[in-house]
C-alpha positions in Angstrom: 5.8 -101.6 -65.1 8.1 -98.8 -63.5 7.4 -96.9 -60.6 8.6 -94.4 -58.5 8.4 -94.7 -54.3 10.2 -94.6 -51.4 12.7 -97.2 -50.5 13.9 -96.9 -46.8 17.4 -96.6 -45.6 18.9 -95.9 -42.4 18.8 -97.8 -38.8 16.0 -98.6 -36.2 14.0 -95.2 -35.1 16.5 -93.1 -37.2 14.7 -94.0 -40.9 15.1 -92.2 -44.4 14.1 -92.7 -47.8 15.0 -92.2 -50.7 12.9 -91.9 -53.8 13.7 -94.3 -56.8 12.9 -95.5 -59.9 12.2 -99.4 -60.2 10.7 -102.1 -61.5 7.2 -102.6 -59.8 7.7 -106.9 -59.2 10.7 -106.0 -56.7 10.9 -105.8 -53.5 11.0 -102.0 -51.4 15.1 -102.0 -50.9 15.5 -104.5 -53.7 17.9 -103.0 -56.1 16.9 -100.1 -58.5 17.3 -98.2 -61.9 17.8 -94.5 -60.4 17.4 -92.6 -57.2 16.2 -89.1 -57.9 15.9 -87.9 -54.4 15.9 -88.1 -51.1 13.0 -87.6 -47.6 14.3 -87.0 -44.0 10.9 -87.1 -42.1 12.8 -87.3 -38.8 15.1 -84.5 -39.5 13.7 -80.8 -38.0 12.1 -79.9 -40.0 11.3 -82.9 -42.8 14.3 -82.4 -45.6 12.8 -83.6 -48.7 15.1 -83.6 -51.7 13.4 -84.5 -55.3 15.4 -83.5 -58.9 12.4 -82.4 -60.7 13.7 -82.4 -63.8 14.3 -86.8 -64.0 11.1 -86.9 -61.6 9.0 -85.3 -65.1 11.0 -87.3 -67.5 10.5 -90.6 -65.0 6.4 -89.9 -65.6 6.8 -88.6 -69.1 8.0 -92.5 -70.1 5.3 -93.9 -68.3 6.6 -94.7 -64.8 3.8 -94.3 -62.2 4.3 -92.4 -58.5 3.4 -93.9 -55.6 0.6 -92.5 -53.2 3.5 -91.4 -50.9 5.4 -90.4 -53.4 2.9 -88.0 -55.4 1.9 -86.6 -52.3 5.5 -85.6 -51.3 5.8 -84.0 -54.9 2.7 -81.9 -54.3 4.4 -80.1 -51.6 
């Protein structure tokens, strides 16, 4: 199944994320079939980044959001 969530980048204390597109049996920074965004939660204030447009196709095909993930959409 294919999911979208948050894999984390970035070094200790400084984190980031981006948002991706990937197959649900992998692991969180395992590799991935598209990043369509990005989430700063440390940056002032939180830079969230998400390309709408392959976020609705993404779900339109059957991929499913994480809880983080939807919630950060929402906003």
């Amino acid at each position: 199944m294919t999911v979208i969530r948050l894999t984390r980048m970035g070094r200790n204390k400084k984190p980031f994320y981006r948002i991706v597109v990937t197959d649900s049996r992998k692991r969180r920074d395992s590799g991935w079939i598209e990043s369509i965004g990005y989430f700063n939660p440390v940056a002032e204030p939180q830079v969230l980044k998400i390309d709408e447009e392959r976020y609705n196709y993404w779900l339109s095909v059957g991929a499913k959001p994480s809880e983080k993930v939807s919630k950060l959409a929402a906003r």
